[in-house]
C-alpha positions as CSV (number, residue, x, y, z in Angstrom):
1,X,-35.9,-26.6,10.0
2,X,-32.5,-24.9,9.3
3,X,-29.4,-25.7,11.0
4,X,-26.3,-23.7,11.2
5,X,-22.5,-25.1,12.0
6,X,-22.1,-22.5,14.8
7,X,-24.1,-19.8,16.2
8,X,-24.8,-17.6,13.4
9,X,-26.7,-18.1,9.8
10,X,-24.6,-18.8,6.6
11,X,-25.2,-15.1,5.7
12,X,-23.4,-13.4,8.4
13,X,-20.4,-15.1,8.9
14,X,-16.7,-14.3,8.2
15,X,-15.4,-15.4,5.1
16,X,-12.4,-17.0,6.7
17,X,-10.3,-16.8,9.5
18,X,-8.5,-13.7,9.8
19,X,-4.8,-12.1,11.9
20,X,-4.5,-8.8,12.7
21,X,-0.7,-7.6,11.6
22,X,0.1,-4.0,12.2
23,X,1.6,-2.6,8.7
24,X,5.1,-1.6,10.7
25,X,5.7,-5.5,11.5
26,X,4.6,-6.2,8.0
27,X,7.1,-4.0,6.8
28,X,10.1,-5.3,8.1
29,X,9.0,-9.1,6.7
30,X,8.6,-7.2,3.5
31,X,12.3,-5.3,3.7
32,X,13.8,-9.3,4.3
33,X,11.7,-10.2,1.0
34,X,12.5,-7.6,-1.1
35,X,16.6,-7.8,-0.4
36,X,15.6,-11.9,-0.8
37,X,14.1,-11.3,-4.6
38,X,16.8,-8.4,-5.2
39,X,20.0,-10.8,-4.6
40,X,18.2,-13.5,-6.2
41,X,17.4,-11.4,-9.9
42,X,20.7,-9.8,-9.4
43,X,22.2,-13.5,-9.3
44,X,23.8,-12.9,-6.2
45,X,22.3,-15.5,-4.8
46,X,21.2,-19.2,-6.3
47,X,17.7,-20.1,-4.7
48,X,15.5,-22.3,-5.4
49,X,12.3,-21.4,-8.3
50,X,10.0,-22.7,-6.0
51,X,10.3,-20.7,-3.4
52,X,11.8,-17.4,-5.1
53,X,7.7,-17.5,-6.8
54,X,6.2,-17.9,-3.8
55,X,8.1,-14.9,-2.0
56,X,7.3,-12.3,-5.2
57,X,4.0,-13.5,-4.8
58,X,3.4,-13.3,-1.1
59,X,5.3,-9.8,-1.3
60,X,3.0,-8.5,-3.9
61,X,0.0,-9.8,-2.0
62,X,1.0,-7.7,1.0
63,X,2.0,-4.8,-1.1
64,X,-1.6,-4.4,-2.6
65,X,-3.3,-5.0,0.9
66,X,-1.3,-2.2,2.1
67,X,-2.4,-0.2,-0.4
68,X,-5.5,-0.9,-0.2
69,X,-5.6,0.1,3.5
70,X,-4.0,3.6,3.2
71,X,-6.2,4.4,0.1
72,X,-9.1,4.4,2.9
73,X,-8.1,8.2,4.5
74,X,-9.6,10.9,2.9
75,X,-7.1,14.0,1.8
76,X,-8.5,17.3,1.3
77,X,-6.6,20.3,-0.4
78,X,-7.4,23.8,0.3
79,X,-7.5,25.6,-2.8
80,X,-8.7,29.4,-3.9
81,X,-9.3,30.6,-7.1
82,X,-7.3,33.3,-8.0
83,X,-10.2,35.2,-10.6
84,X,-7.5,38.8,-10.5
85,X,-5.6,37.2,-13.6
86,X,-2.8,40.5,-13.3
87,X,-2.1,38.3,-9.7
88,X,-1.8,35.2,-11.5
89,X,1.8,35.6,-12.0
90,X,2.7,36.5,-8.7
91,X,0.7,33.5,-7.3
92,X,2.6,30.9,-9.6
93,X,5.7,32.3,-8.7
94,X,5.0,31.8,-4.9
95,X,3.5,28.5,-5.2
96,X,6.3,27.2,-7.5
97,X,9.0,29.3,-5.1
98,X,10.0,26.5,-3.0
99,X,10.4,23.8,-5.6
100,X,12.8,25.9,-7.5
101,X,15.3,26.3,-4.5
102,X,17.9,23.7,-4.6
């Protein structure tokens, strides 16, 4: 016989406990740690190693979940293939018009 800490089997559990932090709140933590590592590289501010390390690593951590989470949507481009190649031009002008405004 088999038993299990808790109600489920070894297989389906979580891996760990886990917070729910919505991305916006995260980013204003993240704002307060970037200006922290800025002032300290820029030698603006004298702060400790310790804790400077643990900041760029905690900012990089979040940075790459982030990431991670927006790299989940799908994006889809319309695109038509222009096979009239005496069109061509006129196409690349209009697709490249608004760039080359100022």
């Amino acid at each position: 016989m088999v038993q299990y800490w808790g109600n489920e089997p070894p297989s389906t559990m979580a891996k760990g406990p886990t917070t729910v932090v919505s991305n916006a709140k995260l980013d204003h933590l993240l704002k307060l740690a970037d200006t922290y590592c800025i002032k300290a590289e820029n030698g603006e501010w004298d702060v400790e190693p310790g804790t400077y390390k643990a900041i760029k690593n905690a900012v990089d951590h979040v940075k790459m979940e982030q990431f991670k989470q927006a790299r989940q949507r799908r994006r889809t481009m319309n695109i038509d293939f222009v096979a009239d190649e005496e069109r061509r031009p006129n196409v690349s002008r209009l697709n490249t018009q608004e760039m080359d405004k100022p």
